[in-house]
C-alpha positions in Angstrom: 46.9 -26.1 -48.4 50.1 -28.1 -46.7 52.8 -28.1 -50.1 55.0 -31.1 -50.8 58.4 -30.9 -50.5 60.9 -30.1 -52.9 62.3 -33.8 -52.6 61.4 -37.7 -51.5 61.3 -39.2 -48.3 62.2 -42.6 -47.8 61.8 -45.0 -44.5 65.6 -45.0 -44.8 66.5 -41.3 -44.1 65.6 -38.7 -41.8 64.0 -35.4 -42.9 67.3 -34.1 -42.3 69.0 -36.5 -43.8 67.2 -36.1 -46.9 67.2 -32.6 -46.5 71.2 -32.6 -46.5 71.1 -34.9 -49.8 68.5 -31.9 -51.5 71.1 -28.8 -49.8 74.3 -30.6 -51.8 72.5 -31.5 -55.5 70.8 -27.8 -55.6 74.2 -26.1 -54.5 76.9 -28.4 -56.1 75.5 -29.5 -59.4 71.9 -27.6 -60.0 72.5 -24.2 -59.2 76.0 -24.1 -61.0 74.8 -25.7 -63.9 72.1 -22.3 -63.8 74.8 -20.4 -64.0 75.2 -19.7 -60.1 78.7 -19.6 -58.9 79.1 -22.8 -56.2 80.7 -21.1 -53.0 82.3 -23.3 -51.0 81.2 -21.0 -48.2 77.4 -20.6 -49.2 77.2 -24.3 -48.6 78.9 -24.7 -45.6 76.3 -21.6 -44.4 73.5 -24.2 -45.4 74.5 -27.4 -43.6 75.0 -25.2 -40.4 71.8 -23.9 -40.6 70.3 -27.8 -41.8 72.2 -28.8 -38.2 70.3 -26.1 -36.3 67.2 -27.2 -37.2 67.8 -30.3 -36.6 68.8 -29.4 -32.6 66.6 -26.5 -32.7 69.0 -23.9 -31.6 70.7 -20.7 -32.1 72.5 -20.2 -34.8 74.7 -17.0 -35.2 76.1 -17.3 -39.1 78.2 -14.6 -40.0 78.8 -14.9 -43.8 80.9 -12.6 -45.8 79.6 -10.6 -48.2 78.8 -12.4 -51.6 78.4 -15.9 -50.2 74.9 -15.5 -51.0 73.3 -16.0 -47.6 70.4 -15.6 -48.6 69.9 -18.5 -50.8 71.8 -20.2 -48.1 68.4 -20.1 -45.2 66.0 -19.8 -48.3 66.8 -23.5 -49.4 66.5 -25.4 -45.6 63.6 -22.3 -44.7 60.8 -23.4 -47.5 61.9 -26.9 -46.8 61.3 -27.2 -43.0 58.3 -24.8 -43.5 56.7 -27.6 -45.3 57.9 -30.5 -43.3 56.4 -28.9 -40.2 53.7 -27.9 -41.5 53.9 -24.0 -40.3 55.6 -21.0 -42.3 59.1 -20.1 -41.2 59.6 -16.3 -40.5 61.7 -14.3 -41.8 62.5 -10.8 -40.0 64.8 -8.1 -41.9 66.3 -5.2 -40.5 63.7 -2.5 -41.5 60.7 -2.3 -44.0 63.5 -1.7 -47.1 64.9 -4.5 -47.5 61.5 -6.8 -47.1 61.1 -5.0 -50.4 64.8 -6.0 -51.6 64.1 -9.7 -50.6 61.0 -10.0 -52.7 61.6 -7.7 -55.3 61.7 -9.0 -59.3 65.1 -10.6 -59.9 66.1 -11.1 -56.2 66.8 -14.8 -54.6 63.4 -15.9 -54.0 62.4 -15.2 -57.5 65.8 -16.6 -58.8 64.7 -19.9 -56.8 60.9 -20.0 -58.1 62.4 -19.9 -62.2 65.6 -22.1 -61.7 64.3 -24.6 -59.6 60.5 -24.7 -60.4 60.2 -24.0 -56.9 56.8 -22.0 -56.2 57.4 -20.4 -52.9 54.2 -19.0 -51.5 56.0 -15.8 -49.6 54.0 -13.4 -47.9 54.6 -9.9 -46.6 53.9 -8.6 -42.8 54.9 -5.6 -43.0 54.9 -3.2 -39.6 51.4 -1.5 -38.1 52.8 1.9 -39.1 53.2 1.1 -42.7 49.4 0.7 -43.6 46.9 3.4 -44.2 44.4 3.8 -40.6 41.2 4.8 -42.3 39.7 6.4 -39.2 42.7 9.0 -39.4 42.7 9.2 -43.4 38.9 10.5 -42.5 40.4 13.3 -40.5 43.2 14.4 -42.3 40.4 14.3 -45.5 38.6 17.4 -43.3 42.2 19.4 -43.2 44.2 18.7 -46.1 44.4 20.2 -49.4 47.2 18.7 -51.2 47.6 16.2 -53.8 49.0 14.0 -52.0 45.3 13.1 -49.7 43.8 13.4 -53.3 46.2 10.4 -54.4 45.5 7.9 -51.7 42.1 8.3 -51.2 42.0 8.2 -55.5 43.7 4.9 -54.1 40.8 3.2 -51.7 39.2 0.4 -53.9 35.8 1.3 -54.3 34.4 -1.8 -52.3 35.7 -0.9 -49.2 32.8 1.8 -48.3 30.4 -0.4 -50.0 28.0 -2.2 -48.6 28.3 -6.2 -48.3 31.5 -9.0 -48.4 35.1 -7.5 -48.0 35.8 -11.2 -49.8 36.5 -9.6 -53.3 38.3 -6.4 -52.3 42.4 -6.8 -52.3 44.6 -6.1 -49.3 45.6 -2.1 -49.7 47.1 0.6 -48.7 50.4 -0.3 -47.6 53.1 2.6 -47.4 55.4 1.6 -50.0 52.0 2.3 -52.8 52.2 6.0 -51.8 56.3 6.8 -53.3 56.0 10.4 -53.8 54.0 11.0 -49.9 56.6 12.4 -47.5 57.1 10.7 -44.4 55.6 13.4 -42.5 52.1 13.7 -44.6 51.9 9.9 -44.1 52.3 10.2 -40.3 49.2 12.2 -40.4 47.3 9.2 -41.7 49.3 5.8 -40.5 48.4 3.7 -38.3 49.7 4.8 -35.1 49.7 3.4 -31.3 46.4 5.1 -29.6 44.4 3.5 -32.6 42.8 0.8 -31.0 42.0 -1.6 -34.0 39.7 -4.3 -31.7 37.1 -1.6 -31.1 37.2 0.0 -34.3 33.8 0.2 -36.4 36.1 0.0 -39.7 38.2 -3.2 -38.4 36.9 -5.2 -41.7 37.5 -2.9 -44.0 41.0 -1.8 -42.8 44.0 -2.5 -45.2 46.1 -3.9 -42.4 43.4 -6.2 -41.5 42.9 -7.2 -45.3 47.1 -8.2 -45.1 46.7 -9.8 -41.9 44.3 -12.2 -43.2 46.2 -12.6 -46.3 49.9 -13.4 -44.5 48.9 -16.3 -42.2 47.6 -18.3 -45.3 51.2 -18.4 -46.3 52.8 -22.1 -46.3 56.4 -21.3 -46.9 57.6 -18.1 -45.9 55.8 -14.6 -44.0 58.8 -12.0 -44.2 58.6 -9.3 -41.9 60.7 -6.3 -40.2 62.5 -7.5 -36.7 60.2 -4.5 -35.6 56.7 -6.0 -36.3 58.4 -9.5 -34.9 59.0 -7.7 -31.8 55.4 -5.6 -31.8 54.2 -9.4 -31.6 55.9 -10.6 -28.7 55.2 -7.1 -26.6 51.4 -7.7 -27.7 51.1 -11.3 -27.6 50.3 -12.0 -24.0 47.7 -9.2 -23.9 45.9 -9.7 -27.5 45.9 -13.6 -26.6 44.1 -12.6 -23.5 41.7 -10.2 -24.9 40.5 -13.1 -27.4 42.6 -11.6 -30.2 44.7 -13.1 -32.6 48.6 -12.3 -32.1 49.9 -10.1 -34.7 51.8 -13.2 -36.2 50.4 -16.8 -36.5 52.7 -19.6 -35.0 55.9 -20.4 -37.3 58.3 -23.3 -37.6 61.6 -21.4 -37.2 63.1 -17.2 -37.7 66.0 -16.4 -39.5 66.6 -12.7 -38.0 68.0 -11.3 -41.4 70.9 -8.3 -40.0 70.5 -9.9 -36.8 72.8 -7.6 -35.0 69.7 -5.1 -35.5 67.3 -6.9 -33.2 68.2 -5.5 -29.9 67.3 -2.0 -31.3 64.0 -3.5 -32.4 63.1 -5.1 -29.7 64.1 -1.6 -27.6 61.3 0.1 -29.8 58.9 -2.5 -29.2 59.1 -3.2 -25.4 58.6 0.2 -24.1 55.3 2.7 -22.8 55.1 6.1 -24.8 53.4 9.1 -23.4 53.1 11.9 -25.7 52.9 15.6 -25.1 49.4 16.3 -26.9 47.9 13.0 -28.0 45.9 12.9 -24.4 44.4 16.6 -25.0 43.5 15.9 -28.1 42.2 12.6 -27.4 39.9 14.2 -24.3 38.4 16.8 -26.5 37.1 14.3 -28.4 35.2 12.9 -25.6 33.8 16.4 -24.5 30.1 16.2 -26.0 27.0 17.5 -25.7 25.5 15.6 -22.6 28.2 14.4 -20.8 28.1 14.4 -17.3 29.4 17.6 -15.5 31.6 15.4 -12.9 33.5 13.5 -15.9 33.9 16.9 -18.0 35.6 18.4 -14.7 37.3 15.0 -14.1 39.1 15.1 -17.9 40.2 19.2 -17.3 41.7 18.4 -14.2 44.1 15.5 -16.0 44.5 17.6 -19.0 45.6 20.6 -16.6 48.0 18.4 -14.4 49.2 16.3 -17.8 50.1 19.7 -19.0 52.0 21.1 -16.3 53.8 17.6 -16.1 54.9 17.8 -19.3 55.9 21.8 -18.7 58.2 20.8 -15.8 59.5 17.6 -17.5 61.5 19.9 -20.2 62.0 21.8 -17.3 63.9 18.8 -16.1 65.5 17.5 -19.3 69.2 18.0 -20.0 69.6 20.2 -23.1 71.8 18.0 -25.7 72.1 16.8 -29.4 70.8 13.5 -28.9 68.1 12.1 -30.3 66.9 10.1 -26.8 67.3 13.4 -24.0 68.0 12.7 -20.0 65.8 13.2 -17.5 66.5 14.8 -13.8 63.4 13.9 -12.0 62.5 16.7 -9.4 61.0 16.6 -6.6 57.5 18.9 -8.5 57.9 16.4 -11.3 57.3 13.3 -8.8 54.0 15.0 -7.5 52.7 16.0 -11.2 53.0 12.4 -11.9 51.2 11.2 -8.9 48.6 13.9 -9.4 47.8 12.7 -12.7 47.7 8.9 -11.5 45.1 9.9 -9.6 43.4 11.9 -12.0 42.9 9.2 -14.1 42.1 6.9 -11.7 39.3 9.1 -10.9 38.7 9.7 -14.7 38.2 5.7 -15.3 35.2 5.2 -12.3 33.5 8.2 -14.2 33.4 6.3 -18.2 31.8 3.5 -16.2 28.5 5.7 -15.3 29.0 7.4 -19.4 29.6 3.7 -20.9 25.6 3.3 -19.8 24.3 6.6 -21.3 25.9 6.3 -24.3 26.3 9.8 -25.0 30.2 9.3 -26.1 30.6 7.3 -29.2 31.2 3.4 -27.9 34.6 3.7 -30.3 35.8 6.7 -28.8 35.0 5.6 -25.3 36.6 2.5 -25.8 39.9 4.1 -27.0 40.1 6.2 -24.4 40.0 3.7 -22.0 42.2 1.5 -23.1 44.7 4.3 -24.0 44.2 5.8 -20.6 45.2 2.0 -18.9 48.4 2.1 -20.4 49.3 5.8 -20.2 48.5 5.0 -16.1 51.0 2.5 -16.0 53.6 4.2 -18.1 53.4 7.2 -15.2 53.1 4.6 -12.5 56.8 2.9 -13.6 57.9 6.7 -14.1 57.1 7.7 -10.8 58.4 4.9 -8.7 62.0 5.4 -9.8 63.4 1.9 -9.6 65.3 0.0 -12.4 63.5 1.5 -15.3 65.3 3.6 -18.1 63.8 7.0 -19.3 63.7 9.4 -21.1 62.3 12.6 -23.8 62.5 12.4 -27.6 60.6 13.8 -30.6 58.4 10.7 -32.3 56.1 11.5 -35.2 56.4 15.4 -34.3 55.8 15.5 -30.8 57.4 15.4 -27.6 57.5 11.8 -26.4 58.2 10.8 -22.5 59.2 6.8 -23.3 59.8 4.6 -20.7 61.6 1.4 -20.5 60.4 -0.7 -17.9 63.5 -3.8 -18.0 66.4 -4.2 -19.9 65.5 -6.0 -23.5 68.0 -8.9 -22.2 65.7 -10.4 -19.5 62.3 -10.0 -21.8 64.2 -11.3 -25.1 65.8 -14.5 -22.8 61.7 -14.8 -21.9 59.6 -14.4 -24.6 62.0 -15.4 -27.8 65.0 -17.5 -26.8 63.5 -19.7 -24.0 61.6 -21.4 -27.1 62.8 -24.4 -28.6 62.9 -23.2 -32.1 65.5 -22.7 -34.5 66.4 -19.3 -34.9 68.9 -18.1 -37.1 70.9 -14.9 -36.8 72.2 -14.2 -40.2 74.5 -11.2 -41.2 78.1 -9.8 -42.6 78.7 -8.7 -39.1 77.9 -10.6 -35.9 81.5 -10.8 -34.3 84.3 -8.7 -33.5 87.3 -10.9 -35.0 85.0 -14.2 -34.6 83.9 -13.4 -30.8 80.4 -13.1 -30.6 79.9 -12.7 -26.9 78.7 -9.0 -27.6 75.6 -10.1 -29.0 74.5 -12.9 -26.9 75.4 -10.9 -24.1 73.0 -7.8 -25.9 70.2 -9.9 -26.1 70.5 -12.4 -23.3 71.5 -15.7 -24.8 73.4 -18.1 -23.2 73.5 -21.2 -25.2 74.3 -20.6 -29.2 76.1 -22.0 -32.6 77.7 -20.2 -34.3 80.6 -19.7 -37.4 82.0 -17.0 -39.4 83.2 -17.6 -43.2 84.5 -14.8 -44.7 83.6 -12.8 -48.1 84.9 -14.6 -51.3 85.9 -11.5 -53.2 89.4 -10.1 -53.8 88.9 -6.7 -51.8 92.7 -5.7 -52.7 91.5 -5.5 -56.4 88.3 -3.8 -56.2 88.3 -1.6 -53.4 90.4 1.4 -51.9 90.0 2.7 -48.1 91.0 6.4 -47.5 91.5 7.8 -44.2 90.8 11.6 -43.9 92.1 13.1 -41.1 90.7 16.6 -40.7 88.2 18.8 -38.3 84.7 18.7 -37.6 84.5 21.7 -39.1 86.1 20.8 -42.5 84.6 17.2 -43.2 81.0 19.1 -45.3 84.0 21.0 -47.3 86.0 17.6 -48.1 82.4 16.0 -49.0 81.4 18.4 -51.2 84.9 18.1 -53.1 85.3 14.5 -53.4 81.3 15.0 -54.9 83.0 17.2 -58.1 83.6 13.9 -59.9 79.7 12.5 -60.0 80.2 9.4 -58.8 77.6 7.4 -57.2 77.8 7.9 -53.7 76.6 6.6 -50.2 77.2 9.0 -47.1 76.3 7.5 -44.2 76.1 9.3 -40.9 76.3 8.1 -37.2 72.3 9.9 -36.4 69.5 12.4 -37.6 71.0 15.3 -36.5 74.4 14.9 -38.1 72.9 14.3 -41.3 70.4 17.4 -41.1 73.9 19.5 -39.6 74.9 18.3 -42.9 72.4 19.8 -44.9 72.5 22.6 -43.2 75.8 23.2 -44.0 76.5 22.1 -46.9 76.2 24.5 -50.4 72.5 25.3 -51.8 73.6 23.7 -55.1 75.2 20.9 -53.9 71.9 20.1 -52.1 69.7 20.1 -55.0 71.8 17.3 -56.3 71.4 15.2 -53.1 68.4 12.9 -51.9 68.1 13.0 -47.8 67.0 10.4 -46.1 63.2 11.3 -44.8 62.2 13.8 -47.8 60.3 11.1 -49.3 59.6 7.3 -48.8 62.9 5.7 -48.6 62.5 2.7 -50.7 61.3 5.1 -53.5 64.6 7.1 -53.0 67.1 4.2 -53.2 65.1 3.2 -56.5 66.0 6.4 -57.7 69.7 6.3 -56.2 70.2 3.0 -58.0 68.9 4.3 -61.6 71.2 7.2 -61.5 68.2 9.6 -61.6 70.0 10.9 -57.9 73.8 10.9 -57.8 74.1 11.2 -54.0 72.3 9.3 -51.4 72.5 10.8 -47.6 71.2 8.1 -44.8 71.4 7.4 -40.9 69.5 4.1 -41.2 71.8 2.4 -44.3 74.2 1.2 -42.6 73.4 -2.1 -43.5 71.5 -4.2 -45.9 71.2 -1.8 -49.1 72.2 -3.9 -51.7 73.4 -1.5 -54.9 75.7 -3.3 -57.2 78.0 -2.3 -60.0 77.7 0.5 -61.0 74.5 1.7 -58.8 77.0 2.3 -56.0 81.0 3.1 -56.3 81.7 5.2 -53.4 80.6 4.6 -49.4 81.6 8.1 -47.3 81.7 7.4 -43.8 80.9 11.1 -42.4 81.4 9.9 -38.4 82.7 7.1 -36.8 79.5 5.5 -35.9 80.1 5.3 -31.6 76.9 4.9 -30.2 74.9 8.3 -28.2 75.4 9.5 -24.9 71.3 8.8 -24.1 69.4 7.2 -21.3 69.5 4.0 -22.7 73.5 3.7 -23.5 74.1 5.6 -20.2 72.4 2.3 -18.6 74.3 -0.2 -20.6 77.5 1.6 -19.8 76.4 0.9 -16.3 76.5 -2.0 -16.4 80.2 -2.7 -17.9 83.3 -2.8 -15.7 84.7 -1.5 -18.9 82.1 0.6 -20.9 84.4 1.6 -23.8 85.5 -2.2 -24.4 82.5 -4.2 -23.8 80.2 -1.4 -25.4 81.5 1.3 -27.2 83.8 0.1 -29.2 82.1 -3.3 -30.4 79.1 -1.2 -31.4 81.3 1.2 -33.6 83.0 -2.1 -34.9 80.3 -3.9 -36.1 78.7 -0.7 -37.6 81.2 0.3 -39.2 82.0 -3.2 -41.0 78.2 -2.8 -42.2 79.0 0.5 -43.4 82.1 -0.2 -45.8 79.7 -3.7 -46.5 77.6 -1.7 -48.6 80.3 -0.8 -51.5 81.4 -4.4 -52.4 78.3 -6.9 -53.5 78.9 -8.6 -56.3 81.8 -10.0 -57.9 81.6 -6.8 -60.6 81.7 -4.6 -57.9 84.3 -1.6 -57.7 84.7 1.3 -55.4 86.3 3.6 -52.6 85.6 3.9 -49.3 86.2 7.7 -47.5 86.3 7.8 -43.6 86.4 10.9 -42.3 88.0 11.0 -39.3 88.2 14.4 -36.5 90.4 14.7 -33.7 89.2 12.8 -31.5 88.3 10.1 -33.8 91.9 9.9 -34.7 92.3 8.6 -31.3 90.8 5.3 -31.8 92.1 4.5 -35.5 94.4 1.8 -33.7 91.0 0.2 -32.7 89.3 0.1 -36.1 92.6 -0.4 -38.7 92.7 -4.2 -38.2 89.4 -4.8 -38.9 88.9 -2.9 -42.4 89.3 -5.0 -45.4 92.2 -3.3 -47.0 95.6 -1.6 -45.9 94.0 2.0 -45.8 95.6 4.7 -48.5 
């Protein structure tokens, strides 16, 4: 049911008039007299945002820390949600900080008790993050720890009951399973050859249960920027396969660490062929009664996929990097067109099987559809034109992943095209108040924007070291500065530097140190911020952990965070006249700003900041000193 809004209209003002009326009493006279501090640059935040809703544009509003940005699109958000009659969205960097933004004591709450306001916020939380009970089955037949014990303990009882899903409660969300590692819940996630529209448990599903539940909401669906983007890659095709989109229509985004989107949207918009998911897939299909021309159609393709794969490691360029290159030879060209054609051939034989029904209608179903867009992944591969490509390890396995166009022209399409107010809100969106490197990431052309900066006094609570060392000696210089049991952030520039960390660094010391990836991370930082875990190792924190006081004192920057040498920064590079300047160094910029951004949150925050800096690093400290928030020690 459509809510009221949180103030009268009259004949005489505009919505936004009104609007800018309710923005000034809440922030100059109610809040305050709540015991919220009025920031002079909180408010201006607001009225930028109230004025691009009014023209429906893009907004890029960089705030400093502590301006409270967040109460700043929360105010005009719920409000324009309700005058339009559809939710506002609200995309966060990663699945954490949804949980930040709606946990007990954060804004939203602090909004429902001191204004009376009841905000109807709902969660949409990535495909990944619920339980798929057609892969909990399997795993079931396998497993022996405690941990499958736990969630299926878990399942409300209703679900495998006959009758009405009405009374059973959405479930099974990954952030209910805290003590599952990440890679025991891989083995029963939701993941991409699950093909949800032909699945016999659709109804009962967990993710289907939240789905439901989220596009009821009237003020506010929060999700990450990577289920926002899953939605526009999908949209087109669900739409046109008589499915709902993943997200219901909204009113306007705020894109919460909006600098993050172009890596979400790089995710989203790409094919994935993996190693063993087809072998394992056509096994499936090999049953009893099966026609002998389809069994020796799905050998042949698992034969050739096989020796694809074989000579594509051939052709990979051994490095470090997460995302690997790819020298396409001249056998690796005819593989892939040998497969093509495989499955080509493959497809005209499931439409004889589809009418004998001796393959499960599910597992036919899947396989064609997973076979439709494996084809076209090879096809793009193949054809060597403007795509970017190249060999990583997802989920466990060996991934080919292919990325058809550059996010810019897909982005400028599907997203920014719209006339919609969407509002890109972060600590870090410029480099010294130009913001061209974003627009020009994601292709926008026309934009607001501002920068305010932070109203703390960073000379008295903070202190920036510079450590100028080897490679070789920064684990030693860690593990010293770690004598004195402070709480402490590392952060590091990728997975592999972190686990060349942990490698390295002493058995004792490690016991005393939480990784990023041994457990669910939002369970970790819990456990970070109540001292139960003095030292918190992450690749992914740069931005948007919000420890205050006490939970955090020291931030130690183990690499300058530059961006890899991979396909996909190889291709942006090629596309500068000057790669260092228009993309190196602005990406180590703004990552780095979000990196020191974690120490100081609060106006009773204190701390140090260590950067550790190699030879070569040294290099570029002219390029980073004027943009740190304190003359370094």
């Amino acid at each position: 049911m459509r809510k009221s809004l949180p103030f009268e209209l009259s004949r005489e003002k505009t919505f936004f008039d009104s609007l800018g009326d309710w923005l000034g009493d809440v922030l100059y006279d109610e809040l305050p007299e709540r015991g919220f501090e009025c920031r002079d640059e909180q408010i201006f935040m607001a009225y930028q945002i109230e004025q691009a809703l009014k023209e429906k544009n893009v907004l890029f509003a960089e705030a400093g820390v502590g301006t409270g940005k967040t109460i700043a699109y929360l105010l005009p958000a719920v409000s324009y949600a309700r005058y339009t009659g559809k939710p506002a969205l609200i995309a966060c960097a990663d699945e954490t900080l949804i949980d930040q933004l709606v946990k007990e004591g954060g804004d939203i709450h602090k909004l429902r008790d001191v204004l009376g306001l009841d905000i109807d916020v709902r969660l949409a939380k990535s495909r990944d993050q619920y339980l798929c009970l057609k892969r909990f089955e399997e795993a079931e037949k396998t497993e022996t720890e405690d941990w499958i014990d736990d969630i299926a303990f878990s399942i409300p009882d209703g679900v495998y009951a006959q009758g009405s899903m009405i009374a059973v409660q959405p479930y099974g969300e990954r952030s209910d399973y805290p003590l599952v590692t990440d890679e025991d819940w891989e083995k029963v996630n939701y993941n991409s050859i699950m093909q949800c529209a032909v699945c016999d448990l659709r109804n009962r599903c967990g993710q289907t249960l939240h789905r439901a539940h989220y596009r009821k909401s009237t003020d506010l669906i929060i999700c990450s920027q990577d289920f926002l983007m899953e939605h526009l890659a999908t949209k087109e095709s669900r739409e046109r396969e008589g499915q709902l989109p993943l997200l219901p229509e909204v009113s306007m985004m705020v894109l919460d660490e909006g600098h993050l989107l172009e890596y979400a949207a790089q995710k989203a918009l790409t094919y994935k062929v993996q190693a063993y998911t087809i072998v394992e897939l056509l096994e499936r299909l090999m049953v009893d009664g099966v026609r002998e021309r389809t069994l020796y159609a799905m050998e042949h393709l698992q034969d050739h996929h096989e020796l694809f794969f074989d000579q594509l490691r051939e052709d990979v360029i051994k490095s470090e990097e997460e995302r690997k290159r790819i020298v396409k030879s001249e056998r690796l060209i005819q593989l892939g067109e040998q497969v093509i054609a495989n499955v080509d051939q493959l497809l005209e034989e499931f439409v004889f099987e589809s009418e004998l029904y001796m393959i499960p209608e599910y597992e036919l179903n899947m396989a064609e559809e997973f076979l439709e867009h494996y084809v076209a992944a090879i096809r793009i591969f193949v054809a060597q034109g403007d795509a970017v490509d190249w060999l990583e390890d997802t989920d466990g396995e060996e991934t080919l992943v292919i990325m058809p166009r550059l996010i810019t022209d897909v982005l400028s399409e599907t997203l920014f095209s719209k006339k919609m107010p969407i509002v890109f809100s972060s600590a870090t969106l410029s480099v010294n108040k130009d913001f061209s490197y974003i627009a020009s990431s994601l292709g926008i052309e026309q934009y607001q924007s501002f920068s305010v900066p932070s109203p703390f006094d960073y000379e008295e609570v903070m202190k920036i070291y510079l450590h100028e060392l080897s490679q070789s000696e920064k684990t030693a210089k860690v593990e010293q500065l770690l004598e004195d049991d402070k709480q402490t952030l590392i952060l590091f520039k990728s997975k592999q530097a972190m686990n060349h960390f942990k490698s390295n660094v002493g058995l004792m010391e490690r016991l005393n140190i939480a990784f990023e990836g041994d457990r669910e991370l939002s369970a970790i930082v819990r456990e970070f911020q109540n001292g139960e875990v003095k030292t918190l190792c992450s690749y992914h924190l740069w931005e948007g952990l919000d420890l205050p006081e006490e939970a955090l004192t020291r931030v130690i920057i183990f690499d300058l965070p530059f961006p890899p040498h991979d396909p996909l920064f190889d291709a942006k590079r090629s596309f500068a006249q000057n790669p260092f300047e228009e993309v190196e160094l602005p990406f180590m910029q703004l990552r780095l700003q979000q990196g020191m951004g974690r120490l100081i949150r609060t106006s009773n925050d204190h701390g140090d900041i260590h950067i550790l800096l190699n030879n070569e690093e040294v290099k570029v400290k002219p390029n980073f000193v004027d943009i740190l928030a304190v003359e370094p020690q």
